[in-house]
PLY file of the C-alpha trace (Angstrom):
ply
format ascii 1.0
element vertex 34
property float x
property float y
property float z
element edge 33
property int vertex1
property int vertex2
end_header
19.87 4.47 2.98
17.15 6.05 1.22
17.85 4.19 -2.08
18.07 0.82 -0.39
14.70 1.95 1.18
13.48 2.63 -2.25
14.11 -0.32 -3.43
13.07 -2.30 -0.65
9.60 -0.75 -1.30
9.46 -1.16 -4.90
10.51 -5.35 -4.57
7.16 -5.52 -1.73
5.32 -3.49 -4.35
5.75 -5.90 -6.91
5.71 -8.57 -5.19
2.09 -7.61 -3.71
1.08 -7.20 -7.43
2.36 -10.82 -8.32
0.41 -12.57 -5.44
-2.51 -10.44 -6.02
-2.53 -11.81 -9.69
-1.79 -15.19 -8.82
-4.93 -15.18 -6.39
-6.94 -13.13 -8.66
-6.13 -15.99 -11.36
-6.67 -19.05 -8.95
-10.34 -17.60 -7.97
-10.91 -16.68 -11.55
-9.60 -20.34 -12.40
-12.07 -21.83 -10.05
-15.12 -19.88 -10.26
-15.29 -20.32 -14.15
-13.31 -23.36 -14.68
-12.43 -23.63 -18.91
0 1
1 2
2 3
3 4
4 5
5 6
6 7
7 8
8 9
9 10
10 11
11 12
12 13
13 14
14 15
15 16
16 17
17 18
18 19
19 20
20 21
21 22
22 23
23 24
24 25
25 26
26 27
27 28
28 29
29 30
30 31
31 32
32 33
């Protein structure tokens, strides 16, 4: 139980990460377009 809860938080974790750096690139994409 605590392992699967372990691991449960370390997927959200990560996945949190991922769609803060897919925003983070979007915004960056659009504010100063290349």
């Amino acid at each position: 139980l605590y392992y699967g809860s372990y691991l449960y938080k370390e997927t959200w974790t990560i996945g949190v990460v991922l769609l803060l750096l897919v925003m983070m690139t979007a915004f960056v994409g659009y504010v100063l377009p290349w």
